[in-house]
C-alpha positions in Angstrom: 92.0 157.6 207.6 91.5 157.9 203.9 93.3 154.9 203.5 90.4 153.4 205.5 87.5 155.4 203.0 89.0 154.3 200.1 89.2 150.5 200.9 85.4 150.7 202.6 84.5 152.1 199.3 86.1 149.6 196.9 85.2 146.5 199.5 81.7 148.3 198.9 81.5 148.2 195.5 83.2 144.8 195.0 80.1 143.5 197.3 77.6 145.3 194.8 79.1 143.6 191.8 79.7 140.2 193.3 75.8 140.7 194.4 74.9 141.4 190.5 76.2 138.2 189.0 74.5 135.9 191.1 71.5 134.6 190.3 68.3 136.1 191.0 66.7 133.9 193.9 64.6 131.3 191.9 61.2 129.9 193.7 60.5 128.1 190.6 63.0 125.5 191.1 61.3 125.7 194.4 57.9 125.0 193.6 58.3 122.8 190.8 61.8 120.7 190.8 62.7 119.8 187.6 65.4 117.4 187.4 66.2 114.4 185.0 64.4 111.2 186.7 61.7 113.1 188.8 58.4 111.7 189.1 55.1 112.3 189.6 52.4 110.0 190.2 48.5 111.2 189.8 44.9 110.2 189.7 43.2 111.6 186.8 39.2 111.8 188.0 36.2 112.5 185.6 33.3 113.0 186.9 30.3 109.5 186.4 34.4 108.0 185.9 37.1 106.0 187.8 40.3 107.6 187.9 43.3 107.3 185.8 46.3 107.0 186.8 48.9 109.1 185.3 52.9 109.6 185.4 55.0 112.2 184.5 58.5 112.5 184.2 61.2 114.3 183.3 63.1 112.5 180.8 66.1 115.0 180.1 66.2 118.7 178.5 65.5 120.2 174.9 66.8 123.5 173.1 63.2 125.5 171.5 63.5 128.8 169.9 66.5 128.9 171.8 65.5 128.6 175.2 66.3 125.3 177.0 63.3 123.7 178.4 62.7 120.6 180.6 60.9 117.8 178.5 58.3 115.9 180.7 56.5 112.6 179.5 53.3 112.6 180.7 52.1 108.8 180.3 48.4 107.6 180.8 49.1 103.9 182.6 45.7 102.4 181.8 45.5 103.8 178.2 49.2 103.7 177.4 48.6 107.0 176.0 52.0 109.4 176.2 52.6 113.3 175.7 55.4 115.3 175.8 55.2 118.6 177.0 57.9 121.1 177.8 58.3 123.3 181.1 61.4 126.2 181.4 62.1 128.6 184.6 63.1 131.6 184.5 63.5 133.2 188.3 60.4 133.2 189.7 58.3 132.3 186.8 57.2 128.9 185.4 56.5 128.6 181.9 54.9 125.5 179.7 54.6 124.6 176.1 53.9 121.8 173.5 56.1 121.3 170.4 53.3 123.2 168.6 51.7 125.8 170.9 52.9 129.0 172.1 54.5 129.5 175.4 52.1 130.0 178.7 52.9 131.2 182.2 52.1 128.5 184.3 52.9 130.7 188.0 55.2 133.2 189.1 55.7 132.0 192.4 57.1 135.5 193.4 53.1 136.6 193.9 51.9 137.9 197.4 48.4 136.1 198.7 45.4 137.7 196.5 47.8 139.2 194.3 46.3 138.4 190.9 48.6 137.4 187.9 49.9 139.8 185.1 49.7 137.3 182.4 45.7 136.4 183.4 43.9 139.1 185.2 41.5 136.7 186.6 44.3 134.4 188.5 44.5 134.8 192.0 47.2 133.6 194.6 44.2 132.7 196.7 46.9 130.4 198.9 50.3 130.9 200.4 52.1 129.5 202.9 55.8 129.0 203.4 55.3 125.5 201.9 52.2 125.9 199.2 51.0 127.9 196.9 47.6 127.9 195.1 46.6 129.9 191.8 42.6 130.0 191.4 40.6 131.5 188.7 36.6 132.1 190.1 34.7 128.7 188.9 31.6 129.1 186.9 29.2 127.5 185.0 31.5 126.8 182.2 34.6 128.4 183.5 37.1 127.5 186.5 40.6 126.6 187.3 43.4 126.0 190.1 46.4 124.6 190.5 48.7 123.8 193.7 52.1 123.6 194.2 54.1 122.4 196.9 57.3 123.2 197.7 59.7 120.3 196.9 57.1 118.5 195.6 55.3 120.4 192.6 52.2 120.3 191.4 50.0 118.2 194.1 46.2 119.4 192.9 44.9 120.9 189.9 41.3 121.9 188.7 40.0 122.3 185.2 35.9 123.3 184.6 35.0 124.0 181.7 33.5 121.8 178.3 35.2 119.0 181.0 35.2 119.5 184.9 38.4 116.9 185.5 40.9 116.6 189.1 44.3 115.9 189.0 45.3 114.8 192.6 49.4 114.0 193.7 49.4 110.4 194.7 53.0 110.3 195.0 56.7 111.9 193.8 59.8 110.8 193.5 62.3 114.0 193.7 65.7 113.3 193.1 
């Protein structure tokens, strides 16, 4: 019998370390997949304006203050206008940058349905389903933003008021 104890206790434990090394479950991946070659196709709208059509893609990864970041080419078609802009996951969290700029939050996708963010006390999960997930700030007069992810897909809608109300709507992905 306490041959028996002794061998549940150490199959115990070994199952309690072999839980600790693996990864944390990561919704971020989730939410937004980044992968070399993925694309994104959106209308751009303005308002009085047509829409422009935009592309983003991820063109491979780069090393920044020592955390490895996806770089995504964000490419205005009618203008021929291009941007880089860098986005890294860590577990549940999603995280953007510019060579220059400090590194933002974009979501934790771990966030409950009107829980609001701890990196922007006015962002509310104001959306949640087992496929989609919507972060909203309340709009205003000069003040207002959301963004929607979808899972498998990424971001589908966002909504930016403010000096310029804009739209940026999914017309299409390519997920590898």
């Amino acid at each position: 019998m306490k041959k028996i104890i002794i061998t549940l206790s150490f199959t115990f434990i070994f199952e309690i370390g072999c839980e600790s090394v693996n990864e944390p479950n990561s919704y971020s991946q989730d939410y937004f997949p980044l992968k070399s070659g993925n694309k994104w196709y959106y209308s751009l709208s303005y308002p009085d304006t047509t829409s422009l059509d935009l592309v983003w893609e991820v063109n491979g990864q780069e090393k920044i203050n020592g955390k490895l970041y996806f770089s995504v080419v964000q490419q205005n078609l009618k203008s021929n206008f291009t941007n880089i802009v860098f986005y890294r996951q860590n577990g549940d969290t999603l995280f953007f940058k510019t060579k220059n700029s400090n590194e933002l939050i974009v979501a934790d996708f771990s966030l409950n349905l009107n829980e609001t963010a701890y990196w922007q006390k006015d962002l509310r999960v104001v959306q949640k389903t087992k496929d989609i997930i919507k972060y909203e700030t309340p709009f205003g007069a000069d003040y207002g933003y959301s963004m929607m992810f979808k899972k498998g897909i990424g971001i589908i809608n966002s909504i930016q008021n403010g000096f310029i109300y804009y739209r940026t709507t999914l017309i299409k992905a390519e997920i590898k």
